[in-house]
C-alpha positions as a Markdown table, in Angstrom:
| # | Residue | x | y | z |
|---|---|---|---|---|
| 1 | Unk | 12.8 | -6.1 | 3.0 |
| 2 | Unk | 9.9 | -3.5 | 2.8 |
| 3 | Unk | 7.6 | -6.1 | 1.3 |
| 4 | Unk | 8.8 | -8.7 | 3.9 |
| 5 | Unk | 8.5 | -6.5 | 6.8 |
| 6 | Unk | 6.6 | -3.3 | 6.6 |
| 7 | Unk | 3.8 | -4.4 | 5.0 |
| 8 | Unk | 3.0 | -7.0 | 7.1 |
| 9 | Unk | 3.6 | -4.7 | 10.1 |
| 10 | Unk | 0.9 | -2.5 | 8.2 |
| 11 | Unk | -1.8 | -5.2 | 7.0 |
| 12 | Unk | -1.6 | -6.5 | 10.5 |
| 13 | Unk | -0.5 | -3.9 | 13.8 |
| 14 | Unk | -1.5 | -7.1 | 15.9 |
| 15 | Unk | 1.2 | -8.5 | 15.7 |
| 16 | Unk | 3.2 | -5.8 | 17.0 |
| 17 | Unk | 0.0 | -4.0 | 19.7 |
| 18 | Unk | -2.6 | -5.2 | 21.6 |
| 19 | Unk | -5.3 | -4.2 | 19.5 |
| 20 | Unk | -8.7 | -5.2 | 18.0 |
| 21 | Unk | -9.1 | -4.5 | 14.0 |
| 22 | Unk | -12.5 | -3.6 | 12.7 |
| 23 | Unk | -13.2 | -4.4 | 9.5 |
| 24 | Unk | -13.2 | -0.9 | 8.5 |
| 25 | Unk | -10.0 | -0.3 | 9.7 |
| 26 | Unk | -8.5 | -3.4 | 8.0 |
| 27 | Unk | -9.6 | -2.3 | 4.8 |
| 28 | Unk | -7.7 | 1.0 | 5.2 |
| 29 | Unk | -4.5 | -0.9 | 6.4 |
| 30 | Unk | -4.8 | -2.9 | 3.2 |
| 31 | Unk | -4.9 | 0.1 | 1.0 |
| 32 | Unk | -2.5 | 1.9 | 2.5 |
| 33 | Unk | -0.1 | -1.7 | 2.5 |
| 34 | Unk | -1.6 | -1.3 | -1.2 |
| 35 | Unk | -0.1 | 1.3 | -1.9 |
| 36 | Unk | 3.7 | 1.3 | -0.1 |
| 37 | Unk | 3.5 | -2.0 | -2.2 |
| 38 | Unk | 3.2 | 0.0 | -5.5 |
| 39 | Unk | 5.5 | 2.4 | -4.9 |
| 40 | Unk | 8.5 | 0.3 | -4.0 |
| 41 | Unk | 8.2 | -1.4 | -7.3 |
| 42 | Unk | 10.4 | -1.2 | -10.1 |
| 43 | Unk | 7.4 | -2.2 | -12.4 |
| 44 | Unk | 5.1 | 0.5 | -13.7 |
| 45 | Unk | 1.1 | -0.2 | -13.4 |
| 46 | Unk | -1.0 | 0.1 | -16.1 |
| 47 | Unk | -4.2 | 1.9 | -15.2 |
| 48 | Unk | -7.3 | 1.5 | -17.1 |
| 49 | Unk | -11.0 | 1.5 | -16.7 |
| 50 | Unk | -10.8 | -2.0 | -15.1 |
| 51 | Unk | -8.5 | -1.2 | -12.3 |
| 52 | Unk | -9.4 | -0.7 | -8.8 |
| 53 | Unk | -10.4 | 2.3 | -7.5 |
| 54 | Unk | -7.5 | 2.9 | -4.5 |
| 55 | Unk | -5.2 | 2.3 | -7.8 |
| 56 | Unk | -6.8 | 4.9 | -9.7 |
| 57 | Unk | -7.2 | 7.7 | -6.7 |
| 58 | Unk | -3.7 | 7.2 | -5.5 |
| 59 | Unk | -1.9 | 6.6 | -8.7 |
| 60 | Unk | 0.0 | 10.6 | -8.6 |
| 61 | Unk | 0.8 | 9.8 | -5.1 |
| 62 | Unk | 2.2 | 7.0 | -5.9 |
| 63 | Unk | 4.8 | 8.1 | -8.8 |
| 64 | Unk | 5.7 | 10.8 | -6.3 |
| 65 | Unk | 6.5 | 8.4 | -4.0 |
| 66 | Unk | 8.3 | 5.7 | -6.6 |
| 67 | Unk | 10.5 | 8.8 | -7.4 |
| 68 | Unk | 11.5 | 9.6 | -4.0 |
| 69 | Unk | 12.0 | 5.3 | -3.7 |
| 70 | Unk | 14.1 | 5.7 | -6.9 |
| 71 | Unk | 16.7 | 8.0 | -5.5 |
């Protein structure tokens, strides 16, 4: 359901206001989608060298959240 719903509600508020995105602002909607994605997983990510950058700046925010997902 969070992947169904929620993230589609976050990647595009359109749907749901009457607003414009900028491209700016879509990028941020995507990471932040990004990363509610991650942490309702069950899989863990393995980082390296190679990954992308939101991955690698959010990855402790994100096993804090998995955590909190967990229980």
């Amino acid at each position: 359901l969070p992947l169904r719903f929620f993230v589609n509600i976050i990647k595009n508020p359109d749907f749901v206001f009457d607003i414009q995105k900028t491209n700016a602002v879509d990028a941020s909607l995507s990471v932040i989608a990004q990363m509610f994605m991650d942490s309702c997983s069950a899989g863990s990510h393995e980082l390296t060298k190679d990954s992308p950058s939101t991955k690698l700046l959010f990855n402790r925010d994100v096993q804090k959240y998995k955590k909190l997902v967990e229980k």
